[in-house]
Structures are given as C-alpha cells and as structure tokens.
Residue frames relative to the residue before (quaternion, step in Angstrom):
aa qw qx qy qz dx dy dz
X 1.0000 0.0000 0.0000 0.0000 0.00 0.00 0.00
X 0.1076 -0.8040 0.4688 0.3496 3.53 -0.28 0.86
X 0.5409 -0.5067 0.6336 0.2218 3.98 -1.29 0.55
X 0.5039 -0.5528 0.6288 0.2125 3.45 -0.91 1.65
X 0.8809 0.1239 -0.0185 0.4565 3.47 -1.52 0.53
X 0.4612 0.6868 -0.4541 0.3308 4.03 0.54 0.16
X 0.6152 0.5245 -0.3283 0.4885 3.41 1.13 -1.59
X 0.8155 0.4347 -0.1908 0.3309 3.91 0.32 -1.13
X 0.5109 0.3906 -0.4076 0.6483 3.80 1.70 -0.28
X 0.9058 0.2212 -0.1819 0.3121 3.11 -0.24 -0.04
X 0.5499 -0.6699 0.4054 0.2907 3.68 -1.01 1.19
X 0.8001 -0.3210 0.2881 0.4169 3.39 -1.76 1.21
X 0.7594 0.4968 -0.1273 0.4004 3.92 0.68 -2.00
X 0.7508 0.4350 -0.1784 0.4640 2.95 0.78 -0.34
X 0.1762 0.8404 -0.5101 0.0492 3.85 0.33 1.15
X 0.3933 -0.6745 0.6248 -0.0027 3.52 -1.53 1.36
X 0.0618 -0.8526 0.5085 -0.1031 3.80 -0.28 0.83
X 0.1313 0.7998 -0.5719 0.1263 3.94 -0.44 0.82
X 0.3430 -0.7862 0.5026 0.1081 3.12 -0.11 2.01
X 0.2502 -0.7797 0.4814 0.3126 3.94 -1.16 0.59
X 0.8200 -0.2809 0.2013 0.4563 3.28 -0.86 -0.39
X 0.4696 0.7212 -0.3931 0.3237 3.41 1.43 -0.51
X 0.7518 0.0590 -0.0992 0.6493 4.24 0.55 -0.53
X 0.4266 -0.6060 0.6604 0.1207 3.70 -0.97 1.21
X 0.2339 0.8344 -0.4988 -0.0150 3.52 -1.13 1.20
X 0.0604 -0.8809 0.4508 -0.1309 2.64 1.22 1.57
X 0.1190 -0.7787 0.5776 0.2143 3.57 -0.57 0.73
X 0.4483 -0.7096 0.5186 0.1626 3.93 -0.67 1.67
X 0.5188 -0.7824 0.2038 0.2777 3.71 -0.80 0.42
X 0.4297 0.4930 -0.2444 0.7160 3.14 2.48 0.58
X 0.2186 0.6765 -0.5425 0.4474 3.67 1.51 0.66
X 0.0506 -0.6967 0.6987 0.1547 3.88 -1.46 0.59
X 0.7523 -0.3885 0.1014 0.5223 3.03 1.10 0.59
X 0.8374 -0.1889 0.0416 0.5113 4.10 -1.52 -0.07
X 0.5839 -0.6913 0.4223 0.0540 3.40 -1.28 0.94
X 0.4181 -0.6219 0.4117 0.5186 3.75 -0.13 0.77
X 0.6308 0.4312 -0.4519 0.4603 3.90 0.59 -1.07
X 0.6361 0.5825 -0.3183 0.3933 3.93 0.27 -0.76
X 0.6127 0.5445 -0.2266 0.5260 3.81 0.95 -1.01
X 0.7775 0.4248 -0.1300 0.4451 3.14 0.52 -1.67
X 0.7778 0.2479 -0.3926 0.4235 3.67 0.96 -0.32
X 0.3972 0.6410 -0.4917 0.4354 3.61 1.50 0.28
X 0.5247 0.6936 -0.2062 0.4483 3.73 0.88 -0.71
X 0.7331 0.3775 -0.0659 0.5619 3.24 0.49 -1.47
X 0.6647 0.4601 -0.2868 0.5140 3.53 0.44 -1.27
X 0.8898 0.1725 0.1244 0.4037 3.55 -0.25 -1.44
X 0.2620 -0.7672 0.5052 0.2957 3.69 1.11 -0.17
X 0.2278 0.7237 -0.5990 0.2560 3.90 1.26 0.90
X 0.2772 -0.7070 0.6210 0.1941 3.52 -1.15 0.69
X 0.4896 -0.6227 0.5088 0.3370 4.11 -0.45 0.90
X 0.8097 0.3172 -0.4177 0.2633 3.37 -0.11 -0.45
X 0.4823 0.6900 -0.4447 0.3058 3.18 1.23 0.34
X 0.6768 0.4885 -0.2671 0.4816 3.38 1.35 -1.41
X 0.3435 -0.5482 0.7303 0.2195 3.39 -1.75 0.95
X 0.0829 -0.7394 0.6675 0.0279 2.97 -1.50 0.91
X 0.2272 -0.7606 0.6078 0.0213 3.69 -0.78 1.15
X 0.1963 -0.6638 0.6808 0.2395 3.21 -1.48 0.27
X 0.4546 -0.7264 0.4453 0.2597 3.12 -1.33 1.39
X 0.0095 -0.8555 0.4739 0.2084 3.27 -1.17 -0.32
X 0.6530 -0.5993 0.2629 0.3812 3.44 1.56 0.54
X 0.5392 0.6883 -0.3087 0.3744 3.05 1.52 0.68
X 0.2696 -0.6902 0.4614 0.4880 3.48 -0.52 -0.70
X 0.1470 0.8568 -0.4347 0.2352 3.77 0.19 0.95
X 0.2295 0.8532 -0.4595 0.0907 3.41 0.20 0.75
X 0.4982 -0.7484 0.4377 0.0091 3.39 -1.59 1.41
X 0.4317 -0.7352 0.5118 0.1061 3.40 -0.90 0.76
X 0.1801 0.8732 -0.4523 -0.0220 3.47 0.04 0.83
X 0.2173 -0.8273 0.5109 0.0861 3.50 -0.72 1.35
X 0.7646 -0.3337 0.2742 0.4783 3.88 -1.23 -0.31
X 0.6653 0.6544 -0.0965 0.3461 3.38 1.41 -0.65
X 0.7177 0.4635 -0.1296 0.5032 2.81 1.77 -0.48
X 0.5931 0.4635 -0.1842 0.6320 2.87 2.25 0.29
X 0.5381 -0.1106 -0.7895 0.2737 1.77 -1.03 2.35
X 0.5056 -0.7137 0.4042 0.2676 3.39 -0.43 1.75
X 0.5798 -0.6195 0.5068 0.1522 3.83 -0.86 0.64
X 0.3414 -0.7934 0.4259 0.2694 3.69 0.22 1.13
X 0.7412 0.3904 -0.2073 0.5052 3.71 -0.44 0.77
X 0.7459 0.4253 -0.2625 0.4403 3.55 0.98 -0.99
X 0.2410 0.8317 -0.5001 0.0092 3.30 0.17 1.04
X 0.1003 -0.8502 0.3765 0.3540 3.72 0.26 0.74
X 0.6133 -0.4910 0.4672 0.4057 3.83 -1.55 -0.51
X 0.4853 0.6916 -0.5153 0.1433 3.25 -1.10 0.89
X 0.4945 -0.7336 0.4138 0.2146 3.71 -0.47 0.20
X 0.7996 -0.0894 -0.1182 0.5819 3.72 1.47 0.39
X 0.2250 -0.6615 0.6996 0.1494 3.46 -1.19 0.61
X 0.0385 -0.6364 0.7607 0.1218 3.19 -2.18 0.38
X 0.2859 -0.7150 0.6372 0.0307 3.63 -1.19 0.75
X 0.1587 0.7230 -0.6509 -0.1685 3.56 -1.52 -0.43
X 0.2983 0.7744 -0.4070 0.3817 3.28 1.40 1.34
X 0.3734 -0.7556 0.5013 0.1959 3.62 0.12 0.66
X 0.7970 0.1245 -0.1983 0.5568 3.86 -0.51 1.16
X 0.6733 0.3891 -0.4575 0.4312 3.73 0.93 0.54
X 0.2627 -0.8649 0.4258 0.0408 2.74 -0.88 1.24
X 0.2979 -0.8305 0.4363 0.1765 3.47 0.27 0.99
X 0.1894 -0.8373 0.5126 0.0152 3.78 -0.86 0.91
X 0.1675 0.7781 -0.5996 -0.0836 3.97 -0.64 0.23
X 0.2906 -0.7724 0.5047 0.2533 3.77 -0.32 0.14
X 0.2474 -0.7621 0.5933 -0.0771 3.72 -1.12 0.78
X 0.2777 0.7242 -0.6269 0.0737 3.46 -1.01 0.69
X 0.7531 -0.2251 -0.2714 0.5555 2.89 0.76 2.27
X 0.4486 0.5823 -0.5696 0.3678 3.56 0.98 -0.12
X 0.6301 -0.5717 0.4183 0.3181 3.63 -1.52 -0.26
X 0.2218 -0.7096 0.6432 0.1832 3.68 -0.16 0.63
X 0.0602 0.7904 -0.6095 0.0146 3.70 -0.79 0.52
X 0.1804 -0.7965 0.5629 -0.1274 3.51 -0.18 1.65
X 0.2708 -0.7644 0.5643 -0.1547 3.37 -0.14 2.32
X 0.2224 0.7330 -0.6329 0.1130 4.12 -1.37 0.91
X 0.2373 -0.7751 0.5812 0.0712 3.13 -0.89 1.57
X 0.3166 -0.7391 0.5493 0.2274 3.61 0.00 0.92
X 0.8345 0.4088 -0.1846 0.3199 3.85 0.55 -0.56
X 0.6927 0.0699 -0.3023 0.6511 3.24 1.69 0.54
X 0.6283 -0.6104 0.4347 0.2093 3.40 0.75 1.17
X 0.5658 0.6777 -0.3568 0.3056 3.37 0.82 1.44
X 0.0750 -0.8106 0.5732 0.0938 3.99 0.09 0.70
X 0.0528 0.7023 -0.7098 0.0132 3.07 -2.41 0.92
X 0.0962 -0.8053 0.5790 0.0841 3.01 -1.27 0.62
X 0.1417 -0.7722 0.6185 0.0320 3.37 -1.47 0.56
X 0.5906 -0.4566 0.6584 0.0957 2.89 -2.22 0.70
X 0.1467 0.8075 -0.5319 0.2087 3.55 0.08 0.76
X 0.0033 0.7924 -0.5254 0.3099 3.49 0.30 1.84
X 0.7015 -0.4372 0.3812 0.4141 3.85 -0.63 0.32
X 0.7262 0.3842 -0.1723 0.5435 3.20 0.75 -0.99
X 0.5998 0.4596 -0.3303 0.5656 3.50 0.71 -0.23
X 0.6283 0.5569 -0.2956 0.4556 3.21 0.30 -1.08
X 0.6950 0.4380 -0.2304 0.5217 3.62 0.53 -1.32
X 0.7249 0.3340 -0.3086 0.5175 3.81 0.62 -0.38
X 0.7140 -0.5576 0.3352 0.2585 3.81 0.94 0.37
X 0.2020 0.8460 -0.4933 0.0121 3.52 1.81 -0.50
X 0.6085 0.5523 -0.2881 0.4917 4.01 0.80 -1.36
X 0.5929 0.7009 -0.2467 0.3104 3.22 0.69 -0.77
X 0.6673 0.4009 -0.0100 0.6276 3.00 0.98 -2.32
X 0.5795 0.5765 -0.4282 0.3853 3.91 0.73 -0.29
X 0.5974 0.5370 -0.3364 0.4916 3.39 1.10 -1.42
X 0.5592 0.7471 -0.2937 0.2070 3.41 0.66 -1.19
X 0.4706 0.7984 0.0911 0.3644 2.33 1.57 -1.90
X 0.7625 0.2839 -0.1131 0.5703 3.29 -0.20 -1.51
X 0.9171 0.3290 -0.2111 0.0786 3.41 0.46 -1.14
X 0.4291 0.7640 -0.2378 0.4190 2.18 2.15 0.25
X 0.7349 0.4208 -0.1376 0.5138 3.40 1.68 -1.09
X 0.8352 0.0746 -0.0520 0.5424 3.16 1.41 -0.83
X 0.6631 -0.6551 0.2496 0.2624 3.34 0.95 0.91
X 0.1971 0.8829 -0.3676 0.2157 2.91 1.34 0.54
X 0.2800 -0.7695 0.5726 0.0397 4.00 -0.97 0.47
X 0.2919 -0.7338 0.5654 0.2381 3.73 -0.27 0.95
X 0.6275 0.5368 -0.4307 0.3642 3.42 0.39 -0.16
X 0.6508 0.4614 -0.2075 0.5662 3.82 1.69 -0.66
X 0.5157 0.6736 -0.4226 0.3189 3.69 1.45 -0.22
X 0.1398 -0.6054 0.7423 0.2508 4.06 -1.22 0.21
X 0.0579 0.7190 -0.6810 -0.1260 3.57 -1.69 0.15
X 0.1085 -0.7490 0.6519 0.0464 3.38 -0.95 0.03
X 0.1856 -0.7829 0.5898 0.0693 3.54 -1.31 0.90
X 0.3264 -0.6625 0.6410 0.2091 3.18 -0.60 1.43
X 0.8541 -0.2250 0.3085 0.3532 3.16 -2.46 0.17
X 0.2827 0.6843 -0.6692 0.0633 3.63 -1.47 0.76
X 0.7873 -0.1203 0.3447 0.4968 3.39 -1.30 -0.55
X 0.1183 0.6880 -0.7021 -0.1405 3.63 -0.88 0.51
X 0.8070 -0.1430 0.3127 0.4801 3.16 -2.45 0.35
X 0.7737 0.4763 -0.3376 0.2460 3.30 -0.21 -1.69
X 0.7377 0.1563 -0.2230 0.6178 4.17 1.01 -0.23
X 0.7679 0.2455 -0.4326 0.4035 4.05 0.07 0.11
X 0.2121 -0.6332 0.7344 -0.1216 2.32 -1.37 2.06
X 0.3507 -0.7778 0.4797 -0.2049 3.06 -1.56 1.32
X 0.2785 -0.7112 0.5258 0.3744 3.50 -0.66 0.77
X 0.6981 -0.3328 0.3262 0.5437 3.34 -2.10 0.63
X 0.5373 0.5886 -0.5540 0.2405 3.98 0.09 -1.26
X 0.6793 0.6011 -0.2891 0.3061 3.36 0.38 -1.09
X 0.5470 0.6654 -0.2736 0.4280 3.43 1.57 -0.77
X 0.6407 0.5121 -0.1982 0.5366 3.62 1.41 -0.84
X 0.5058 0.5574 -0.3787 0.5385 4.18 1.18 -0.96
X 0.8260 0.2060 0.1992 0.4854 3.63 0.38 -2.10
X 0.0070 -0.8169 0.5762 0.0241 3.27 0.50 0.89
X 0.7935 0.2602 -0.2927 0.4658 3.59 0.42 -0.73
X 0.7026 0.5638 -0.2436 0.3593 3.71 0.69 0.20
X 0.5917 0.5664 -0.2602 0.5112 3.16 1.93 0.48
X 0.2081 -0.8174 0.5083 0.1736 3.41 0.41 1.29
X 0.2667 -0.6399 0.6952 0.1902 4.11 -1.48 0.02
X 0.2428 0.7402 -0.6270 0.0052 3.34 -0.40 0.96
X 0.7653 0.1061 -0.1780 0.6094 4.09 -0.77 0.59
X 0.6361 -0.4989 0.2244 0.5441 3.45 -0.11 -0.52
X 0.3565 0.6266 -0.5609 0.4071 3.89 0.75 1.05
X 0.2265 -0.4699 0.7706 0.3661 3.35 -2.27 -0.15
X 0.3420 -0.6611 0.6675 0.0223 2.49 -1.85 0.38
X 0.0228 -0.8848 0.4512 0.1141 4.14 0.01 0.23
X 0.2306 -0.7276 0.6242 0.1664 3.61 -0.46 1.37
X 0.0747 0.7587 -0.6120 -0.2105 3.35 -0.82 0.63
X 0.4770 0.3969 -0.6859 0.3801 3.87 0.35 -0.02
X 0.6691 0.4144 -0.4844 0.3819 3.93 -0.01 -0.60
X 0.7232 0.1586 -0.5476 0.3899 3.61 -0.16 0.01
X 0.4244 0.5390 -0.6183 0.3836 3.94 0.14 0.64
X 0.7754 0.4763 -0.1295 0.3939 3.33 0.43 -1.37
X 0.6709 0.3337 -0.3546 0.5593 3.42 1.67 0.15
X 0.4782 0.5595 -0.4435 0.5115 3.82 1.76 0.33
X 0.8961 0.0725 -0.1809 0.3989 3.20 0.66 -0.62
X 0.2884 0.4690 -0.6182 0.5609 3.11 0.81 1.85
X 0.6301 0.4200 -0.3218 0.5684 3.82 0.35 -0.28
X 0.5795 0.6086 -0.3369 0.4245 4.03 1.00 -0.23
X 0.3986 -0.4466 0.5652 0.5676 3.31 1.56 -1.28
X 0.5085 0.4279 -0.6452 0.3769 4.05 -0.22 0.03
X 0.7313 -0.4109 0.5257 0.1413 2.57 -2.37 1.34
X 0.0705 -0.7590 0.5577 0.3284 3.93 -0.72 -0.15
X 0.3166 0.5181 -0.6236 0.4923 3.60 1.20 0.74
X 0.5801 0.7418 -0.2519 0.2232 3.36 0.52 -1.30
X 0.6624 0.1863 0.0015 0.7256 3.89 1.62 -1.34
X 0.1413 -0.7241 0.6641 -0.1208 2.41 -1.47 1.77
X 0.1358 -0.7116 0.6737 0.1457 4.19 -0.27 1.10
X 0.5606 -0.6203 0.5082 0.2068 3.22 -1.73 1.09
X 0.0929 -0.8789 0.3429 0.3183 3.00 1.71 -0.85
X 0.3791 0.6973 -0.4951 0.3536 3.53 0.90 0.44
X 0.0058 0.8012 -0.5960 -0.0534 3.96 -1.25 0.78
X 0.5677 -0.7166 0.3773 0.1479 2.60 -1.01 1.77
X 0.5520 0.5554 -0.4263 0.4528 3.68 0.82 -0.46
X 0.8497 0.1414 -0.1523 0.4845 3.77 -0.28 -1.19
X 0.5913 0.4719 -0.4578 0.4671 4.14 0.82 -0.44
X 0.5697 -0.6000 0.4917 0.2716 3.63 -1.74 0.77
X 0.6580 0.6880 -0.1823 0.2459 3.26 -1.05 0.45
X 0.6161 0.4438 -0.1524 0.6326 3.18 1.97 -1.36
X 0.5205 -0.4793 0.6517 0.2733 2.45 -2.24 -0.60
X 0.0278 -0.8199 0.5693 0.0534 3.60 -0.66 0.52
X 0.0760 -0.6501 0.7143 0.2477 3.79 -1.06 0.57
X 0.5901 0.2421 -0.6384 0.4307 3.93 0.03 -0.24
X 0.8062 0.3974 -0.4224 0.1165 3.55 -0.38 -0.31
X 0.6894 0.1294 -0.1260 0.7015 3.55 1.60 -0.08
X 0.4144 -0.6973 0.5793 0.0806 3.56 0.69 1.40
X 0.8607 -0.3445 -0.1013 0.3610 3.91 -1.13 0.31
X 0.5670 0.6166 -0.4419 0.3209 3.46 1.27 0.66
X 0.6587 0.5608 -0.4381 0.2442 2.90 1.77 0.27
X 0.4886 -0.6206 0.4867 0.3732 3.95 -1.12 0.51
X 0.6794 -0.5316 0.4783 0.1644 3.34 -1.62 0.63
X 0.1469 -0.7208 0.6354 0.2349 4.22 -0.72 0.66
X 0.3243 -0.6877 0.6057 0.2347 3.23 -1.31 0.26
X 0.1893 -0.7891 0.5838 -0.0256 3.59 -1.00 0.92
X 0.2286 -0.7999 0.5533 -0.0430 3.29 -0.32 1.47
X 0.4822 0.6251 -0.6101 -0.0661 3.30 -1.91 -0.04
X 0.0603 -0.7035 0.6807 -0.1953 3.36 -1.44 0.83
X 0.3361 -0.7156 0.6025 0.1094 3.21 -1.54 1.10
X 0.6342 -0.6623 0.3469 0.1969 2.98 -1.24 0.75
X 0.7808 -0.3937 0.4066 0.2646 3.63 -1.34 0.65
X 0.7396 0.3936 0.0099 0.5459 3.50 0.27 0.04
X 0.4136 0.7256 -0.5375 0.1162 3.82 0.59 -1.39
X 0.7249 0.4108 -0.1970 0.5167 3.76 0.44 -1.33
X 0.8664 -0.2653 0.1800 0.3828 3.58 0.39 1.04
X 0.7604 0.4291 -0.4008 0.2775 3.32 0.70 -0.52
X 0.8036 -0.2640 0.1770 0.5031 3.80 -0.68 -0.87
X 0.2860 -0.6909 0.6275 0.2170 3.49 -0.86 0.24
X 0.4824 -0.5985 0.6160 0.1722 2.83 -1.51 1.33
X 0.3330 -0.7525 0.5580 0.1069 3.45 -0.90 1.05
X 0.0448 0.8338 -0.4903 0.2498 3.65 0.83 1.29
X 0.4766 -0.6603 0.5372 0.2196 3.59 -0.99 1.22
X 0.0772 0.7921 -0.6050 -0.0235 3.88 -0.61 0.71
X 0.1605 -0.6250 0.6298 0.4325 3.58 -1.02 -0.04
C-alpha cells in the first residue's frame, strides 16, 4: 500500500510498506510463523522474499530486539515477544503488524540504521519510542536529533474514545469533546519523541485512521473479526554506495 508522503521523507534505500486490508496477516498463536497465503501474496505484491522478514510476536510491551545477519533466516517456530526491532543489516526487513495500534517506522541517515514499532496504548504508556531510541544508540550510535520517523495508519483521536482513567496515563493527549475523551495516540509519540531531541521537520504522521477511513483493518471496529496489517521496513542492498536493487514497493 503506498503511504501518502512516505516516498519523499524518506530516501530511495530506505523502503516502508503498510499492507491493506486486501491479505489478513494475522499471526494465530500456534502460527510458526508467515503463511503460504501470506508468502505468496508478499511475493506477488512486492517481490519480498520471507526469509528475510523477522517476525515477532507482540505483546504490549515496550521490548525491543536487535537483529543481526544471523538471525536471518528466522528459525521456524522461534518467534520471540516484543513490540519493536531495529537492524543496520541491509535486506532485513523487519515486520510488526497493527490493527489500529501505531506502527512507527524510525531511520538514522548517519549510521545507516532502521526501526520499527508497535505503538499501542500500552506501549505507548511504557515509552516503546523511547526504548527504540535506546536502541539505535546503543548499537549503533545513533542521535535523536539525526533520527526521521513516520507513522503509518492507526486509530485516530477522531474514533478512540476513552475512559476519564486515561486522562492520568496521557494527560496532554486526551482531547474532551461533548462530554467524551478522546486519545491521540500518534500525538503522544510525537510528543515522546520530540521531548527525546527529534527534529519536528523530522516526524511525519500518515494521518490516515484505520477505524472510520476505507481500506484498513480495525479491532475497535470489528473486535475479533478483525485481520492484522503487516508493516514492513528494510534498507536496501547496496545503502553504502553500491547498486540498488530495483524492487517493486508500495
């Protein structure tokens, strides 16, 4: 699916990917990992080869993985628990899935590093962006002030309503309209990592919401019938100068 404004925040090498409603990739909890129907339309769509993508099971935390050359080709079965990965491996493509949480898709142009997150209320409330920065800089020296992000499609303000409790988690990020709450959550990311040191040229929201816009998946809106997006990202072959692989993305 290409992502309004994605192609232009981000460099040629650097590709960002938000599957639509069109192939369900929900990963079931006796899952060993991508589906033949899942493979086969990642293929087609995108010419992505599966064993590249790590695939995690979320768990609403704020846990985030290191992935090296080694961990690719992922081990059928071994899927561990966490809620974001970061890489600086050319051709792995790191994956989290969403069906309204926030996907938040992190690049450090200056040590050639990508992450992504799961970025759910509950994440969110434990800092998940936070522990990502952490992350980079810990492995690859990274600098929030040099970071791009971008938020793919989630929930907007405009459908997640909220008890008052929520007012106390997110004080500045609960709107009151009529006599409801409302919870922005790409804004309270975008005010964690502005308070990190990110640029606010720097974050870019897709602004699109999966609940009332066409196209998504939604669990507030169809609670366990809804199916799962897949969120992708991964630098290119080559990044340090060499050729680019000339790969269909949306």
């Amino acid at each position: 699916m290409n992502l309004d404004g994605f192609d232009n925040f981000f460099p040629n090498q650097v590709k960002a990917i938000f599957t639509d409603a069109t192939t369900d990739f929900v990963l079931p909890p006796q899952a060993l990992g991508l589906s033949a129907e899942q493979k086969k339309f990642l293929r087609h769509e995108y010419q992505i080869d599966a064993d590249k993508i790590f695939t995690i099971r979320q768990v609403h935390g704020n846990k985030i993985l290191t992935i090296s050359a080694g961990d690719i080709p992922q081990q059928e079965g071994l899927i561990p628990q966490a809620d974001g990965v970061v890489t600086n491996v050319p051709g792995v493509v790191l994956s989290v899935r969403t069906a309204d949480c926030l996907p938040v898709f992190l690049y450090d142009p200056q040590k050639e590093s990508i992450g992504l997150v799961h970025a759910g209320w509950q994440s969110s409330a434990q800092k998940i962006v936070k522990q990502a920065i952490a992350a980079l800089k810990q492995n690859y020296g990274s600098c929030a002030v040099d970071l791009r992000v971008a938020f793919g499609p989630a929930i907007g303000v405009c459908c997640y309503e909220v008890g008052a409790e929520f007012a106390t988690t997110f004080p500045g990020e609960v709107l009151v309209m009529g006599n409801k709450r409302y919870l922005d959550l790409p804004l309270v990311n975008k005010n964690q990592l502005l308070s990190l040191g990110v640029q606010p040229a720097n974050i870019f929201d897709n602004a699109s919401c999966t609940v009332c816009g066409k196209g998504f998946f939604s669990y507030r809106r169809d609670k366990e019938q809804s199916g799962r997006h897949l969120s992708m990202m991964m630098m290119e072959t080559g990044i340090r100068g060499g050729k680019l692989d000339a790969r269909r993305w949306g």
